[in-house]
C-alpha positions as CSV (number, residue, x, y, z in Angstrom):
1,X,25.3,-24.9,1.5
2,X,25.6,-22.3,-1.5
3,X,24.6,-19.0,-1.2
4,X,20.8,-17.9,-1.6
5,X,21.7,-15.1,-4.8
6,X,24.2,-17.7,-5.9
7,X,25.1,-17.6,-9.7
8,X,23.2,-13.8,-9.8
9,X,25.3,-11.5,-11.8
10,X,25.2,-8.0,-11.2
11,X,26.4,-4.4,-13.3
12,X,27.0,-2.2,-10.1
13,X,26.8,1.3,-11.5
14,X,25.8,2.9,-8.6
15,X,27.3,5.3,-6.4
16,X,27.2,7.2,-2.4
17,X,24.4,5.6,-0.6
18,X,21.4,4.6,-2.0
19,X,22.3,2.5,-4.9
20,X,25.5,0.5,-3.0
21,X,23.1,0.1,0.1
22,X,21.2,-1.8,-2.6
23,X,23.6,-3.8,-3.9
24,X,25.9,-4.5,-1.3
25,X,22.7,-6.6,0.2
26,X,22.6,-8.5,-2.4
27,X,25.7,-9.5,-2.3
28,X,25.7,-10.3,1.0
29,X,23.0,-12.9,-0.1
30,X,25.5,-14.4,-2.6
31,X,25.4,-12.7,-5.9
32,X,28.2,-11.4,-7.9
33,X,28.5,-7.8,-7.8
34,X,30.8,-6.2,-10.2
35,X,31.0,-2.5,-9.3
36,X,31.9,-0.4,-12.4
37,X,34.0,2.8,-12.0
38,X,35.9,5.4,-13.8
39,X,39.5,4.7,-13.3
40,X,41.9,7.0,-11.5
41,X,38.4,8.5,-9.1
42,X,36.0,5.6,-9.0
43,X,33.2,6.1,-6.6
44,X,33.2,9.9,-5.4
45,X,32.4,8.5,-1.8
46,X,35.7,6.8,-1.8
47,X,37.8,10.1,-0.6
48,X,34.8,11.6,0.8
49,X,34.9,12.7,4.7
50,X,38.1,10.5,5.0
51,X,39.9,9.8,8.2
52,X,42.9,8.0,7.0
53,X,44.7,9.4,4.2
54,X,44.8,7.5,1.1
55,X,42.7,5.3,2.4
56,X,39.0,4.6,1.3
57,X,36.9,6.3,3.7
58,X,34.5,4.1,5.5
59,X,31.6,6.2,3.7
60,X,33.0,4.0,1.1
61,X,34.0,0.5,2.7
62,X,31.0,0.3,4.9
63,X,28.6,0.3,1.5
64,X,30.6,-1.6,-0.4
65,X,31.3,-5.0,0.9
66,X,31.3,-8.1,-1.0
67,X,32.1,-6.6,-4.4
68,X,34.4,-6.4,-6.8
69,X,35.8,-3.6,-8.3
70,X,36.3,-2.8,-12.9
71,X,37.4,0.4,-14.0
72,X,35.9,0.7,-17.5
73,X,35.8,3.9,-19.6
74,X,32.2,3.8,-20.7
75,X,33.0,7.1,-23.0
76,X,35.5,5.4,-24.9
77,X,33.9,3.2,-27.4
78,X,35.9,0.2,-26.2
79,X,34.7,0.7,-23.1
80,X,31.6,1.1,-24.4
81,X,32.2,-2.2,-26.3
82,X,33.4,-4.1,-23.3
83,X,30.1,-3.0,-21.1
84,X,27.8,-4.1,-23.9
85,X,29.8,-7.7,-23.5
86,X,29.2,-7.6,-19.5
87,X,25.6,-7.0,-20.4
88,X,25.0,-10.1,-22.1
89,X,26.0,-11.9,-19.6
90,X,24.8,-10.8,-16.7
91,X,21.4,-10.5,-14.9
92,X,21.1,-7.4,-13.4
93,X,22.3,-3.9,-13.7
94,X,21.7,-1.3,-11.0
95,X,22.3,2.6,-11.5
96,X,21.6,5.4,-9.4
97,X,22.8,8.1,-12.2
98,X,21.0,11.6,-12.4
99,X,18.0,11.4,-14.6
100,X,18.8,10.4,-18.1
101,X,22.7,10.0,-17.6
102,X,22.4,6.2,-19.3
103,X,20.2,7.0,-21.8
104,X,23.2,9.9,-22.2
105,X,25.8,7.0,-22.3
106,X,23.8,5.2,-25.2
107,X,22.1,2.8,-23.0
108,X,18.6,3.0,-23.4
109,X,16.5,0.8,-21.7
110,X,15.6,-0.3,-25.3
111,X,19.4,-1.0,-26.5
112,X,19.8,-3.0,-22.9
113,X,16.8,-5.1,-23.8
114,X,18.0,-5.9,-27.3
115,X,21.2,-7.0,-26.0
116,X,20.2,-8.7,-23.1
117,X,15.9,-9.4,-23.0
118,X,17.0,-11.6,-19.8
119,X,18.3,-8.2,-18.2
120,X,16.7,-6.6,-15.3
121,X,17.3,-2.8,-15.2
122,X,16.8,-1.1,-11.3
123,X,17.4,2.3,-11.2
124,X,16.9,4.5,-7.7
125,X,15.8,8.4,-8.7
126,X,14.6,11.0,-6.6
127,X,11.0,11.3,-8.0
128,X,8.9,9.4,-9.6
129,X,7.1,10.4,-13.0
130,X,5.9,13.9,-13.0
131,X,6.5,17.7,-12.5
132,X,10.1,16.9,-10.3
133,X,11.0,13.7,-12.4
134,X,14.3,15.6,-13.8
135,X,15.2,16.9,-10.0
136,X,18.4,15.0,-7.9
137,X,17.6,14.4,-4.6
138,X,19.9,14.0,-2.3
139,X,19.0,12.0,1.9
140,X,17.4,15.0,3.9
141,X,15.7,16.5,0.9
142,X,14.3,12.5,0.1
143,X,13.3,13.2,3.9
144,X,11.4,16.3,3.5
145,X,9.6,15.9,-0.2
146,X,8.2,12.4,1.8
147,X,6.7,13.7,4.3
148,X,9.0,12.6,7.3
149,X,10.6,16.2,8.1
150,X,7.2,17.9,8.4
151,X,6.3,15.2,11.0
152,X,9.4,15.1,13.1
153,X,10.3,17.2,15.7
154,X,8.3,19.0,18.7
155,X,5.3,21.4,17.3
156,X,6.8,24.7,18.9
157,X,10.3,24.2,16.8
158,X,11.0,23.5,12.9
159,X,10.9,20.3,10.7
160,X,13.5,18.0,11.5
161,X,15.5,15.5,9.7
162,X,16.3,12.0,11.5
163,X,19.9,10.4,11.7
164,X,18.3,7.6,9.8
165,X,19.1,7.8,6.4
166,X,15.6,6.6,5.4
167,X,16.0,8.3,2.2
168,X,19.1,6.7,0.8
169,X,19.2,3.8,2.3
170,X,15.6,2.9,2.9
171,X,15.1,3.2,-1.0
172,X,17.8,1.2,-1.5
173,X,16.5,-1.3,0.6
174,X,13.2,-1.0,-1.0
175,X,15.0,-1.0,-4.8
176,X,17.0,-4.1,-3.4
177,X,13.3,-6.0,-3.1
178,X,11.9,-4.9,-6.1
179,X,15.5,-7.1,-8.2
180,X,14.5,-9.7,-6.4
181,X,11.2,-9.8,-6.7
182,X,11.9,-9.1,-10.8
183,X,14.7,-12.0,-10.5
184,X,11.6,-14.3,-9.4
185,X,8.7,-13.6,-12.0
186,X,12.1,-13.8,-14.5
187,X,11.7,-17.3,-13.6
188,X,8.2,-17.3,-14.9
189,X,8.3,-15.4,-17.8
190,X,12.0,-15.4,-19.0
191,X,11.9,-11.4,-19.4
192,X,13.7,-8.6,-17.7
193,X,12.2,-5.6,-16.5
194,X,12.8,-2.1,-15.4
195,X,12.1,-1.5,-11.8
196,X,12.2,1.8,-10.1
197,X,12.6,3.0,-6.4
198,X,12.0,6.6,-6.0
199,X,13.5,8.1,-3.0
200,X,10.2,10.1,-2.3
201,X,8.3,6.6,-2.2
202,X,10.6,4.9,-0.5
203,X,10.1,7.6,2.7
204,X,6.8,8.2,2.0
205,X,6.5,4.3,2.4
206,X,7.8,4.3,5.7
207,X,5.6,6.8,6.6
208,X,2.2,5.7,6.3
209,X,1.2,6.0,9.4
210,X,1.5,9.9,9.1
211,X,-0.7,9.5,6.1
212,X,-3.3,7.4,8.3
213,X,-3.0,10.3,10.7
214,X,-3.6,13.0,8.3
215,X,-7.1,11.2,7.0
216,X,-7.9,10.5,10.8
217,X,-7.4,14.5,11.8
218,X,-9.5,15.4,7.9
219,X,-12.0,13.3,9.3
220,X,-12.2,14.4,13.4
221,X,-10.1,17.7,13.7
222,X,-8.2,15.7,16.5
223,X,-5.9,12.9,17.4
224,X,-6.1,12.0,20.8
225,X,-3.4,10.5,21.2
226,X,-0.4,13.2,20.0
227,X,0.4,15.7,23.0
228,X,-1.0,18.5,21.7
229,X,-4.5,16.8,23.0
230,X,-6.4,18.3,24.6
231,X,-5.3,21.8,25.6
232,X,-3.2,22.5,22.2
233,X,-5.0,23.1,19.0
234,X,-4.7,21.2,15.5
235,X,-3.5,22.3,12.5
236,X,-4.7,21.3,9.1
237,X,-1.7,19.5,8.7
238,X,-0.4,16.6,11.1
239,X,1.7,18.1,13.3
240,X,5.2,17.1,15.1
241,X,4.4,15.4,18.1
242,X,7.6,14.9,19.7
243,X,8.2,11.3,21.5
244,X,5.1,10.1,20.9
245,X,4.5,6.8,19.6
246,X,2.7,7.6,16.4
247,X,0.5,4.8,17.2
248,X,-2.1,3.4,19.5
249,X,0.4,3.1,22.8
250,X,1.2,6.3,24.3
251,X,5.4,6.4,24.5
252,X,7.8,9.1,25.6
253,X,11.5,9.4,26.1
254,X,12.2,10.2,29.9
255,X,15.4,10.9,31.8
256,X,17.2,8.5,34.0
257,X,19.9,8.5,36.6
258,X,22.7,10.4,35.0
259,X,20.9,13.0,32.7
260,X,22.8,16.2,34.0
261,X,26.2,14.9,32.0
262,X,25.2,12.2,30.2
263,X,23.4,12.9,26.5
264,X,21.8,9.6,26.1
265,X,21.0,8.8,29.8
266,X,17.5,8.2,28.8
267,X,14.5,5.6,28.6
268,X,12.0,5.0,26.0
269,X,8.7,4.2,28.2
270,X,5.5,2.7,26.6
271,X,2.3,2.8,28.8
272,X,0.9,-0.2,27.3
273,X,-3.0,-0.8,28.1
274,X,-2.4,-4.4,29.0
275,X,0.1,-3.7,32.0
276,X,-1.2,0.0,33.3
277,X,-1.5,-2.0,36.7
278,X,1.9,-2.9,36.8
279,X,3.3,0.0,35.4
280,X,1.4,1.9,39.0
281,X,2.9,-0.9,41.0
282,X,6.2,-0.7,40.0
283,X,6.4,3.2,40.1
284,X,5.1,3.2,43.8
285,X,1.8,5.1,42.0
286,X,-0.7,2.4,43.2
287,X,-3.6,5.4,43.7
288,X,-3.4,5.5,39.6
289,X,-4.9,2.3,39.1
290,X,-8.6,2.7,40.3
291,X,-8.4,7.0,39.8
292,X,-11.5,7.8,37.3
293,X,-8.4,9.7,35.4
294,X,-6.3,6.6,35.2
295,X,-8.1,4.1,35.0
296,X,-8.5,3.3,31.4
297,X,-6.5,4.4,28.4
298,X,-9.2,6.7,27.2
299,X,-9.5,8.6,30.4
300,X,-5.6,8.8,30.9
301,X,-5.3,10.4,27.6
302,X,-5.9,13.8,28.4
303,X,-3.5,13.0,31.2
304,X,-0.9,11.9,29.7
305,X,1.9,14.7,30.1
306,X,1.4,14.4,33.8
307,X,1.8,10.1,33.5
308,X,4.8,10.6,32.2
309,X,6.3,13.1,34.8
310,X,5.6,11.1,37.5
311,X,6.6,8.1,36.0
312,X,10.3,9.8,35.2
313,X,10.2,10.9,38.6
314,X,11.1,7.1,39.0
315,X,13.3,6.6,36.3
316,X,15.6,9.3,37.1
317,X,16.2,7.1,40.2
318,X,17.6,4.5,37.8
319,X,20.1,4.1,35.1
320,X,18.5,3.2,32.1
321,X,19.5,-0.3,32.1
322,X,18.4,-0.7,35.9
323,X,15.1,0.4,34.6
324,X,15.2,-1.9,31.8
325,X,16.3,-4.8,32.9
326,X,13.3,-3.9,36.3
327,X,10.6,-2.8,33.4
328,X,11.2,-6.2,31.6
329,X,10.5,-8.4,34.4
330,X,7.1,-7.3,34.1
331,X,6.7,-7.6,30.3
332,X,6.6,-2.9,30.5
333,X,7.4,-2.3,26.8
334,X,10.4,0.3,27.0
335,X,14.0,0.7,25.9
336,X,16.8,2.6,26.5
337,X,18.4,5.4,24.1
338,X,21.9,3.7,23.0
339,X,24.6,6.0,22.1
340,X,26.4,4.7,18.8
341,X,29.4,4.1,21.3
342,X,27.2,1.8,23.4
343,X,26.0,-0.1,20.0
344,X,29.7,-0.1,18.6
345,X,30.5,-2.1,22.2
346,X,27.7,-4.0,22.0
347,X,29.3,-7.4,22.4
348,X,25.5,-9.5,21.7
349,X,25.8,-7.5,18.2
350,X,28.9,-8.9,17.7
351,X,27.8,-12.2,18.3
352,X,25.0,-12.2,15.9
353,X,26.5,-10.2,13.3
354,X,24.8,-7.3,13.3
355,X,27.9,-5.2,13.5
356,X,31.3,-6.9,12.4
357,X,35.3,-6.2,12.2
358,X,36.6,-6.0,8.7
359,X,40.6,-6.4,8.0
360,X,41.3,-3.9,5.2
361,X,44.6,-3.8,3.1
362,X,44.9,-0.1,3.3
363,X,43.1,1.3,6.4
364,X,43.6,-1.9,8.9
365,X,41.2,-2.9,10.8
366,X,37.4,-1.4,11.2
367,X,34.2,-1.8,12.6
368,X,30.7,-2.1,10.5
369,X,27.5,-2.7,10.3
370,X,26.9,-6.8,8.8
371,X,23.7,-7.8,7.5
372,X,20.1,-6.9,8.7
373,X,18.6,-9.6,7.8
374,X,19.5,-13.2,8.6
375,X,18.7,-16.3,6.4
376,X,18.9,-20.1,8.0
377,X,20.5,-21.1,4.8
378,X,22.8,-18.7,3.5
379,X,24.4,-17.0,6.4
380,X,26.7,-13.5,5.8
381,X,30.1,-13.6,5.6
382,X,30.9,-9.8,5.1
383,X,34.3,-9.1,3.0
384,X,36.3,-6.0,2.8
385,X,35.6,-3.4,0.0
386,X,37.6,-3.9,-3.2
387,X,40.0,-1.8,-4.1
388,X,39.9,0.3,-7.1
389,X,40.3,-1.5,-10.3
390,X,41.0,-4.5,-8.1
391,X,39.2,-7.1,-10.2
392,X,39.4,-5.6,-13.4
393,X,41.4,-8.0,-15.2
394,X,39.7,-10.9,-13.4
395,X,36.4,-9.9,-14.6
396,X,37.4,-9.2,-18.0
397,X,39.0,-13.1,-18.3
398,X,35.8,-14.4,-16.6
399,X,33.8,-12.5,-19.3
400,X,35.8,-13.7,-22.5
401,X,38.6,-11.4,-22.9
402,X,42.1,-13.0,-23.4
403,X,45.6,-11.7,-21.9
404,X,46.5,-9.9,-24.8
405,X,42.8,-8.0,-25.7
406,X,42.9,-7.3,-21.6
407,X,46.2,-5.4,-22.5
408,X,45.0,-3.8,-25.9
409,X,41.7,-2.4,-23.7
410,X,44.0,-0.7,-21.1
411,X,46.7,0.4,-23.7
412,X,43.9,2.7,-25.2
413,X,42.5,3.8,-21.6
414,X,39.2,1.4,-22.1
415,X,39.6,0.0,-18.8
């Protein structure tokens, strides 16, 4: 069974996070990526926050699987020469440059188009058009110009950014859907395209419910459901609200057996309308299921800090996967806080291939995270990261270049 991207060519000129988080999915989905770098430095993430030295760092290897690897000198006007071939025959070409560094290198979306009208352009930028269209934006600034800072954390302390990098990767993800979503009207019209994931979309996007929240508060001054309701007061703004669910089941993260030295010894707990009744039975808080206060998710609402303290009054009897594995008998949403040692471990991940050893030339064996998403047809088989330059004159021979113009380009520093 071939691949589901099979025969897909793509121009990786992307770099750090956001555009090889992009790319590197699509190659796990079968296309050929061909990631372009300067020789002698290549990616800058390649020596960034090493731990083996020479090595390519895993900032690096974990975004880069399933590629291959051309130094080409895109200054030169060989290089230059040699890109514009790779352009005409390929499909794709994905860039996450600072604003108006390939119009700077003399491609132009226009001189792309008349080389290539097949070609689909995809370029990740920090804004979209508008008064910051010329600004870089880097993960926790993406975070914070989309709204997800000012809405995480607890309302007595500051904006907080999340360990999820939902600005570089979650555009990339999202940029990664737009190709192929250009790839497929291609199909219908024959044309390329330009397609554009801006960083403060892509969060903003992921979001939305903090934007249903601000209309709701515009509209009623509260939201019942965030713990500042109802002795704390509302600003005009959605506020931080903690643990809480964001959404229309009350959640909270509560402590289980083990807290005092253990960071992560704790539960995710959802009281979930459906099962209040068991929730009381299982808790040994029977009394809470016919109490006026109780009762029904509207009147607990206003009771909800006190819920949750007596229900962690039982889970710190617990470990979290005791409580778990008791909660899920009786269909309790909840879910305990793993520790990125716990997921590394995590032998069912393994099995899946959510998170997968890689054999590396250089840096021997490591651990990384495989593809998200699985596909019936075309399943992942993650590779190791090329090396620098690796495929250059493999590329160049697949593109039309003979042994001796291969050795012409790199006498003159082309490639």
């Amino acid at each position: 069974m071939g691949k589901a991207l099979d025969g897909v060519r793509i121009l990786d000129f992307t770099h750090v996070q956001s555009g090889p988080t992009c790319t590197q999915l699509l190659a796990w989905f079968g296309a050929d990526v061909i990631k372009i770098e300067r020789a002698g430095t290549g990616d800058v993430t390649r020596e960034q926050l090493r731990d083996i030295p020479e090595a390519d760092s895993l900032y690096f290897t974990m975004l880069n699987h399933n590629k291959r690897s051309v130094t080409i000198d895109t200054k030169h006007p060989e290089g230059k020469k040699v890109l514009e071939t790779l352009i005409k025959q390929c499909d794709v070409l994905v860039e996450n440059f600072a604003p108006g560094a390939l119009d700077r290198m003399g491609f132009t979306w226009e001189h792309i188009n008349e080389l290539n009208p097949r070609m689909i352009v995809a370029s990740v930028k920090g804004f979209g058009p508008g008064p910051y269209e010329q600004c870089k934006v880097y993960e926790n600034v993406a975070q914070c110009v989309g709204g997800a800072a000012s809405t995480t954390g607890f309302d007595d302390g500051p904006p907080v950014v999340t360990g999820a990098q939902i600005g570089d990767s979650g555009t990339g993800l999202h940029l990664a859907l737009g190709i192929v979503t250009a790839l497929y009207q291609r199909t219908q019209t024959g044309r390329g395209q330009k397609v554009l994931a801006a960083m403060q979309d892509g969060v903003l996007n992921l979001c939305r419910v903090k934007l249903r929240d601000q209309q709701r508060l515009e509209r009623n001054g509260v939201m019942k459901e965030y713990p500042q309701y109802p002795n704390g007061t509302f600003p005009e703004a959605v506020p931080r609200a903690g643990n809480a669910s964001g959404g229309g089941q009350p959640g909270w993260i509560l402590k289980c057996q083990g807290w005092e030295h253990d960071p992560n010894a704790y539960i995710y707990f959802i009281t979930q309308a459906p099962v209040w009744d068991r929730i009381c039975r299982v808790i040994g808080r029977e009394e809470w299921i016919d109490d006026p206060n109780y009762a029904t998710a509207a009147a607990r609402l206003p009771h909800l800090q006190d819920i949750f303290a007596g229900i962690e009054q039982w889970t710190m009897t617990k470990t979290k996967f005791e409580a778990m594995e008791i909660l899920n008998k009786y269909d309790i949403p909840c879910g305990p806080i793993l520790s990125m040692k716990e997921i590394a471990e995590d032998e069912s991940l393994r099995r899946t291939g959510t998170i997968v050893e890689v054999d590396h030339p250089v840096r021997g064996r490591y651990l990384t995270v495989g593809n998200p998403i699985k596909l019936s047809d075309s399943p992942t088989d993650v590779t190791r990261s090329p090396l620098l330059g690796e495929h250059t004159d493999e590329v160049m021979a697949e593109f039309g270049f003979s042994r001796d113009q291969i050795g012409e380009l790199r006498a003159v520093g082309a490639i």
